[in-house]
C-alpha positions as semicolon CSV with decimal commas, in nm:
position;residue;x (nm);y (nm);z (nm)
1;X;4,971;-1,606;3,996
2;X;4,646;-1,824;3,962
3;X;4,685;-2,139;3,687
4;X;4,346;-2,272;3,608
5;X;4,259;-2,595;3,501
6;X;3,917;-2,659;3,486
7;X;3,702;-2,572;3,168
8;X;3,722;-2,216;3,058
9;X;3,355;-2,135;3,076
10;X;3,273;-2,271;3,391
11;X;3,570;-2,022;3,519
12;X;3,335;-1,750;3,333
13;X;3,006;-1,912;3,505
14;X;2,909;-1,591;3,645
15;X;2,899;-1,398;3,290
16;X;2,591;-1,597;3,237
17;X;2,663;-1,698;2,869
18;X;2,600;-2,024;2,745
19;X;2,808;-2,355;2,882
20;X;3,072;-2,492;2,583
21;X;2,934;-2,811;2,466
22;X;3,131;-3,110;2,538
23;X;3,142;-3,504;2,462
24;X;3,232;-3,707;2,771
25;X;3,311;-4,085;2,833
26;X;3,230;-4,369;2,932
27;X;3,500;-4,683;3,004
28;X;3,413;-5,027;3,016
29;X;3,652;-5,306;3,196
30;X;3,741;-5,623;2,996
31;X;3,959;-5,883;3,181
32;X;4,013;-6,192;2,926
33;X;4,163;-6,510;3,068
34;X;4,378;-6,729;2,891
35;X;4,539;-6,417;2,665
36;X;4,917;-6,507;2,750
37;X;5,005;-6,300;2,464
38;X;4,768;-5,933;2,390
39;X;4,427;-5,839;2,305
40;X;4,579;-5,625;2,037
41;X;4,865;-5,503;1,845
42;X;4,925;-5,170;2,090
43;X;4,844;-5,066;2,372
44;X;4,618;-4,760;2,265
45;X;4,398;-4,862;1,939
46;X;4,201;-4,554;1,800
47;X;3,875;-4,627;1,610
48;X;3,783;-4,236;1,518
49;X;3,567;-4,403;1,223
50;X;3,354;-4,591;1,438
51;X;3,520;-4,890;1,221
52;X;3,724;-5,149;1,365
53;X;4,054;-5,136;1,132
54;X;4,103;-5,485;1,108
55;X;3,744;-5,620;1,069
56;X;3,601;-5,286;0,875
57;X;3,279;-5,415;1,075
58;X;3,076;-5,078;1,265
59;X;3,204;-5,067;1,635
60;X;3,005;-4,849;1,896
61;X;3,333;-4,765;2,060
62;X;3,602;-4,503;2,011
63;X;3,917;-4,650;2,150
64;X;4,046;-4,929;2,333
65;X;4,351;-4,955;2,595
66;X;4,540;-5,258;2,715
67;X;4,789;-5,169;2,990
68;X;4,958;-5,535;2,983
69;X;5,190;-5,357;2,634
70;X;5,299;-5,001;2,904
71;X;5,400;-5,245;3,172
72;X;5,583;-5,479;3,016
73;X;5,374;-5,770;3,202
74;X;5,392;-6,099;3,087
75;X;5,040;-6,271;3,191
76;X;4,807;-6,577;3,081
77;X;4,530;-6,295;3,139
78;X;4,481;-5,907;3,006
79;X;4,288;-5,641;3,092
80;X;4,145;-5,344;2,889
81;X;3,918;-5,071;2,877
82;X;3,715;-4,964;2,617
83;X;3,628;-4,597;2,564
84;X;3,289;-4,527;2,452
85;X;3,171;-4,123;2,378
86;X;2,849;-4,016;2,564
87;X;2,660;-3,686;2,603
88;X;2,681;-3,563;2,961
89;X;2,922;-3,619;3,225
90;X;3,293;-3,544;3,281
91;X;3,371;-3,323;2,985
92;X;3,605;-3,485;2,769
93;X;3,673;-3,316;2,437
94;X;3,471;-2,991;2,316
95;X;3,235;-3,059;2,031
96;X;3,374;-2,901;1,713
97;X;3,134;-2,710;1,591
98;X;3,101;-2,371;1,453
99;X;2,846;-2,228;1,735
100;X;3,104;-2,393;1,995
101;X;3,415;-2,277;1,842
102;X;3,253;-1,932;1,791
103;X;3,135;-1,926;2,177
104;X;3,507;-2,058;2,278
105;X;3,692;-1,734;2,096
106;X;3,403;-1,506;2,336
107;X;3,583;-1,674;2,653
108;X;3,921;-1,656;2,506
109;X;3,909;-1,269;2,502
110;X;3,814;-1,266;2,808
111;X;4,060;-1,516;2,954
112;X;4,319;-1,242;2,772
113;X;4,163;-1,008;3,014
114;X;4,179;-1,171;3,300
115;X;4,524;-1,072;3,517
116;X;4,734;-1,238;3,751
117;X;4,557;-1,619;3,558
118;X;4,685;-1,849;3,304
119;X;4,431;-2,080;3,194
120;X;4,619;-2,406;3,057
121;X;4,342;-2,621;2,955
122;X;4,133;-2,873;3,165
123;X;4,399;-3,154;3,091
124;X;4,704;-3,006;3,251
């Protein structure tokens, strides 16, 4: 038995149908000295709005991770990334759009079809 892991339609490449669109990051690194405490209040901090939640000011990010809350680390410095969204590159998340989601259900059936494979997502 074959488990795939990569993105469904490049499995499908040689079909010739049209690549699933997909968002991909980019990561920025932030070390701050002096911080003995954190940057922020957890570790992962979403901003799906484009809004930071405290401020309510525009952001041009979509998420930011500190690692000093997983680890437990008690520091007079942090370090954190911040996650930006991008077009091209690694593929991230699937755009959700109707043409996309429509093209995705095409390489489903066939992924049904396929024997002796379980495709279990890019992520896995």
């Amino acid at each position: 038995r074959v488990y795939y892991t990569g993105p469904i339609d490049s499995y499908f490449a040689d079909l010739g149908w049209p690549k699933l669109e997909y968002r991909s990051l980019s990561f920025e690194r932030v070390v701050r000295e002096d911080t003995p405490g954190y940057f922020q209040e957890a570790a992962v901090v979403n901003h799906p709005q484009n809004v930071d939640a405290e401020s309510g000011k525009e952001v041009n990010y979509t998420r930011i991770v500190e690692y000093k809350h997983m680890l437990n680390q008690t520091s007079d410095s942090t370090i954190y990334f911040i996650e930006r969204s991008k077009d091209g590159g690694e593929p991230y998340y699937p755009v959700p759009n109707k043409e996309n989601k429509d093209l995705y259900k095409r390489y489903q059936e066939m992924a049904e079809k396929e024997e002796g494979v379980t495709f279990v997502g890019r992520l896995a």
